[in-house]
C-alpha positions as a Markdown table, in Angstrom:
| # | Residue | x | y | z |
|---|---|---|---|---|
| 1 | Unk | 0.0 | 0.0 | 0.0 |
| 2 | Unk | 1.2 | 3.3 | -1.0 |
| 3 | Unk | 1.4 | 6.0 | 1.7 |
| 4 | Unk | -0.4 | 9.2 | 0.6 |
| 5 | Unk | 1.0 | 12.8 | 1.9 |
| 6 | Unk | -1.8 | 14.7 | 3.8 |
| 7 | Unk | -1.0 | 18.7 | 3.3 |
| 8 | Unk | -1.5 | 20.5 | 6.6 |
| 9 | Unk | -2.8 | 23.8 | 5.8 |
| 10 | Unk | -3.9 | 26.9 | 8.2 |
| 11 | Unk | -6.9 | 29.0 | 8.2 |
| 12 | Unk | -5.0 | 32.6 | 7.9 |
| 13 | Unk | -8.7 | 34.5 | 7.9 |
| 14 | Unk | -8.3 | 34.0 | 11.5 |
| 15 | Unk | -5.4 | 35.5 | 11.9 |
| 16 | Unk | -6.2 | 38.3 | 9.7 |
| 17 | Unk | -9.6 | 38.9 | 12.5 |
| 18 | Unk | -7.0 | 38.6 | 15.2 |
| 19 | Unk | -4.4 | 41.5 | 14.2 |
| 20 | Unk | -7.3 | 44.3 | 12.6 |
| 21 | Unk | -8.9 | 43.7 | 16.2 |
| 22 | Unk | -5.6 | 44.5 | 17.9 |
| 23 | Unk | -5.1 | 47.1 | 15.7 |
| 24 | Unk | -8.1 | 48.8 | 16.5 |
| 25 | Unk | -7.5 | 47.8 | 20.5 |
| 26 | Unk | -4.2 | 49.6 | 20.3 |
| 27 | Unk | -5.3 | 52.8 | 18.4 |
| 28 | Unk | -8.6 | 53.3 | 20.9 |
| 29 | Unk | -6.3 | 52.6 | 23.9 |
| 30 | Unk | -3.4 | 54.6 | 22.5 |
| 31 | Unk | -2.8 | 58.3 | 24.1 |
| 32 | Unk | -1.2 | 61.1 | 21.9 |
| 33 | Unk | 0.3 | 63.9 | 24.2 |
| 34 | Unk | -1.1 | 67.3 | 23.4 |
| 35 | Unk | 1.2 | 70.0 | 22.0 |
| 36 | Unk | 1.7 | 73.0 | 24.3 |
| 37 | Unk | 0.4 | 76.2 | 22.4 |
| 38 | Unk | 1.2 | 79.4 | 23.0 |
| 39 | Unk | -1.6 | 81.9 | 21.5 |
| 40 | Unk | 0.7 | 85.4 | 20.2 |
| 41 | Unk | -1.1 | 88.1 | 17.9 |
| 42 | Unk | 1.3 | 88.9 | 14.9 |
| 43 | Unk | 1.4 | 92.5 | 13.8 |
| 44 | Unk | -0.2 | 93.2 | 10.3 |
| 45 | Unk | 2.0 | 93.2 | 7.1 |
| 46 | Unk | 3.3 | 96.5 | 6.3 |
| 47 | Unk | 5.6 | 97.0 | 3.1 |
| 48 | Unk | 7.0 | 100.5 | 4.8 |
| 49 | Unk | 8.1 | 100.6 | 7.8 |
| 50 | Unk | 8.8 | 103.4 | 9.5 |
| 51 | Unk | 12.4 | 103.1 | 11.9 |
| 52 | Unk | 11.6 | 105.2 | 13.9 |
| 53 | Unk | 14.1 | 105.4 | 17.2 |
| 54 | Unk | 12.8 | 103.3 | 20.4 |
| 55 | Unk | 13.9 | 105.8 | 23.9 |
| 56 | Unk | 16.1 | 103.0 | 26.2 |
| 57 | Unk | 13.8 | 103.8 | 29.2 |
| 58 | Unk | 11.0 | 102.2 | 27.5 |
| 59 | Unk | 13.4 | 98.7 | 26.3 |
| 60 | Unk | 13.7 | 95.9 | 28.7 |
| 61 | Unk | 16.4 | 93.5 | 28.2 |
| 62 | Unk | 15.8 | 89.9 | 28.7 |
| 63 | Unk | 18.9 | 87.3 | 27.6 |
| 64 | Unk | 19.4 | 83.8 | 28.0 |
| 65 | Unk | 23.0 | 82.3 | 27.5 |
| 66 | Unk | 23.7 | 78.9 | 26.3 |
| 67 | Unk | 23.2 | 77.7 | 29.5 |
| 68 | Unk | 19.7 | 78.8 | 29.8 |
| 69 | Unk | 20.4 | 81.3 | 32.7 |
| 70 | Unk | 18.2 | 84.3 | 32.7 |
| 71 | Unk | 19.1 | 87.7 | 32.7 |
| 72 | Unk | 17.0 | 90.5 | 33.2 |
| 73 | Unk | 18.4 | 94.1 | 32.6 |
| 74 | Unk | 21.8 | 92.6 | 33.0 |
| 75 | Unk | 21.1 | 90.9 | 36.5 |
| 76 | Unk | 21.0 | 87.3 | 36.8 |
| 77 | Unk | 17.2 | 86.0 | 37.8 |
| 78 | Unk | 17.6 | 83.0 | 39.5 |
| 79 | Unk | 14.5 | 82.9 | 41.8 |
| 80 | Unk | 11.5 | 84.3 | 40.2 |
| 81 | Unk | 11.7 | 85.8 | 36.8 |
| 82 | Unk | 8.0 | 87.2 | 36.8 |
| 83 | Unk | 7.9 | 89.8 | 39.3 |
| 84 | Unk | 11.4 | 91.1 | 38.0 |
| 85 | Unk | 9.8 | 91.3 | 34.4 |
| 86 | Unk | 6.9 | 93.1 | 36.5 |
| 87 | Unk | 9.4 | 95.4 | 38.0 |
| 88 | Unk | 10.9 | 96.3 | 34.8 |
| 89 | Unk | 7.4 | 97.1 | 33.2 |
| 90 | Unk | 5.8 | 98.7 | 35.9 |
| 91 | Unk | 8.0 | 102.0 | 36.2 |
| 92 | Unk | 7.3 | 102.3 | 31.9 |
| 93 | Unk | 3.3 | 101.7 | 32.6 |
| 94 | Unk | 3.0 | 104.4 | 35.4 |
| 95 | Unk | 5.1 | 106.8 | 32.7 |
| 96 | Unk | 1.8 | 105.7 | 30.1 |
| 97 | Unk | 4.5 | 104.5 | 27.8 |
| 98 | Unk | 5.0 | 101.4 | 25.5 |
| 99 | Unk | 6.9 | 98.9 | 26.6 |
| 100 | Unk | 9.4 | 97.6 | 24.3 |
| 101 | Unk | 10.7 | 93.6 | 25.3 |
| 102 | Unk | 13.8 | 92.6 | 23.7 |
| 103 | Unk | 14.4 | 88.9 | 24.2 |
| 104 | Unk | 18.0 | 87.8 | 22.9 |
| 105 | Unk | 19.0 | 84.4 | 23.1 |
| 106 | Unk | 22.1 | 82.4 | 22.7 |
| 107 | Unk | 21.8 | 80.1 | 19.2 |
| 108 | Unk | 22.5 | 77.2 | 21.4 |
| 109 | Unk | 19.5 | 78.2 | 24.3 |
| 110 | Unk | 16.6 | 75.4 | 24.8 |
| 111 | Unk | 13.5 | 76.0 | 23.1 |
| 112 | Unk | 12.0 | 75.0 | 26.2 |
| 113 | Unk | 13.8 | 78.2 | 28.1 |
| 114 | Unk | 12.3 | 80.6 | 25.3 |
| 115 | Unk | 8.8 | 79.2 | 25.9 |
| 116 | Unk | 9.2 | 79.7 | 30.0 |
| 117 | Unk | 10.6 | 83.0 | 29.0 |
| 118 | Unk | 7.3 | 83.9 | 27.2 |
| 119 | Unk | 5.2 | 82.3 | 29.8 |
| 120 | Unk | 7.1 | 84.8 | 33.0 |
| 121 | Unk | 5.8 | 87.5 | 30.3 |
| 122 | Unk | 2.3 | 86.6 | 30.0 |
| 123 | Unk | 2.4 | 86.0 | 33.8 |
| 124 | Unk | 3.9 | 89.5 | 34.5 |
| 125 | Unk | 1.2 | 91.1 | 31.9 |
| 126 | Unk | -1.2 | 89.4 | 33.9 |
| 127 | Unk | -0.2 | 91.3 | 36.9 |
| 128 | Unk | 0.3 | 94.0 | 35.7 |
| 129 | Unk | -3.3 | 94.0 | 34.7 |
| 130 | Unk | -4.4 | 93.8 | 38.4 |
| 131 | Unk | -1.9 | 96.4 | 39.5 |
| 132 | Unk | -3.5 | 99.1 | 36.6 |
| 133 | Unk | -7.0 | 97.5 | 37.6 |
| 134 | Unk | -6.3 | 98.4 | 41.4 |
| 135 | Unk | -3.5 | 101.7 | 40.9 |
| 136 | Unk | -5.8 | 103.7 | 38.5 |
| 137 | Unk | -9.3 | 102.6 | 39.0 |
| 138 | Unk | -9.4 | 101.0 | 43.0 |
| 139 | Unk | -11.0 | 98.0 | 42.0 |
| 140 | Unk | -10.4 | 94.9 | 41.0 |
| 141 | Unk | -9.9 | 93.8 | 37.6 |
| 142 | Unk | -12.9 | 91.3 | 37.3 |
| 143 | Unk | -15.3 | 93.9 | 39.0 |
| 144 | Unk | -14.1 | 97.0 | 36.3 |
| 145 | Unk | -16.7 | 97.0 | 33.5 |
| 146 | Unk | -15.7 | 96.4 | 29.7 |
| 147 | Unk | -15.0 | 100.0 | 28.9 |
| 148 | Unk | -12.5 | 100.0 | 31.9 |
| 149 | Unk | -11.2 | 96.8 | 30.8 |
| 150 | Unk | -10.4 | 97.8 | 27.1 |
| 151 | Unk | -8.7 | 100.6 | 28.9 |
| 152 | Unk | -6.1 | 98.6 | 30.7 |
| 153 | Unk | -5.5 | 96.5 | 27.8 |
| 154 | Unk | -4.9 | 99.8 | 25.5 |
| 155 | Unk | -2.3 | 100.3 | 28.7 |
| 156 | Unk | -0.5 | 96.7 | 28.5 |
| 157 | Unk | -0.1 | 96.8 | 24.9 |
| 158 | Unk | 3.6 | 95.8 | 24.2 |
| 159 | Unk | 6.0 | 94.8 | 21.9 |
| 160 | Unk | 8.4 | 91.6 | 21.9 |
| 161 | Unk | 11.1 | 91.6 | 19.5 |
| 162 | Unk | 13.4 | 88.5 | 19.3 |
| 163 | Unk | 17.0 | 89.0 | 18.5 |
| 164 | Unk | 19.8 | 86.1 | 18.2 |
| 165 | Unk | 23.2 | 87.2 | 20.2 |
| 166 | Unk | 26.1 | 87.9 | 17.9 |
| 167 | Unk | 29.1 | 85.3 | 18.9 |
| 168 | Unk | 32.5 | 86.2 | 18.3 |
């Protein structure tokens, strides 16, 4: 008697069931981290602009070296950046000038130390807004009506301006 040869075979359709449903498990289960935005109005386009010269007592220097370390007006901020942004902007507000914010950074500086930079900013604007909301009206900033509130916003209008630090 001759032997026959059975051919195993497997049922793939299974298999193919098997990996869509862990595809779909893994792509329902799977988290994506958010990015961190930071919201900034751009100025319009203008073809001509005008240079006109910026006074120094309305320019406030902010730096950060290759090493990330924070200076504000030439002093080294170590403990909390915000209030001496505040500092620096406060004596330019009660003068009902623009401040002017020059951020210059080292081409080697962390991204991460520009964004925190930017953040001490916004933080400072915001208490500034209290500060004009108490100095100039005696109330506080959530009680002032919207006419009041435009006001101190016409008041913390400022400009940033980003500059790379020449290395030599």
């Amino acid at each position: 008697m001759k032997r026959r040869k059975l051919f195993k075979t497997n049922n793939t359709g299974a298999m193919a069931d098997v990996a869509f449903l862990l595809l779909i498990f893994f792509m329902v289960v799977t988290t994506f981290n958010k990015d961190y935005k930071l919201a900034m109005t751009l100025p319009r386009h203008t073809e001509n602009l005008a240079a006109a010269p910026i006074s120094k007592d309305r320019i406030i220097s902010i730096s950060l070296n290759a090493t990330n370390e924070l200076m504000i007006e030439n002093n080294i901020t170590v403990t909390d950046p915000t209030s001496d942004i505040f500092m620096g902007l406060k004596p330019i507000l009660n003068r009902d000038q623009k401040p002017v914010i020059v951020i210059k950074m080292h081409p080697d500086t962390d991204y991460q130390a520009y964004i925190e930079v930017l953040a001490h900013i916004k933080q400072a604007k915001e208490t500034l807004r209290l500060y004009l909301s108490q100095h100039l009206l005696q109330k506080k900033y959530r009680d002032l009506d919207i006419n009041d509130k435009q006001a101190i916003e016409n008041r913390l209008q400022m400009t940033i301006s980003e500059q790379e630090m020449k290395i030599s």
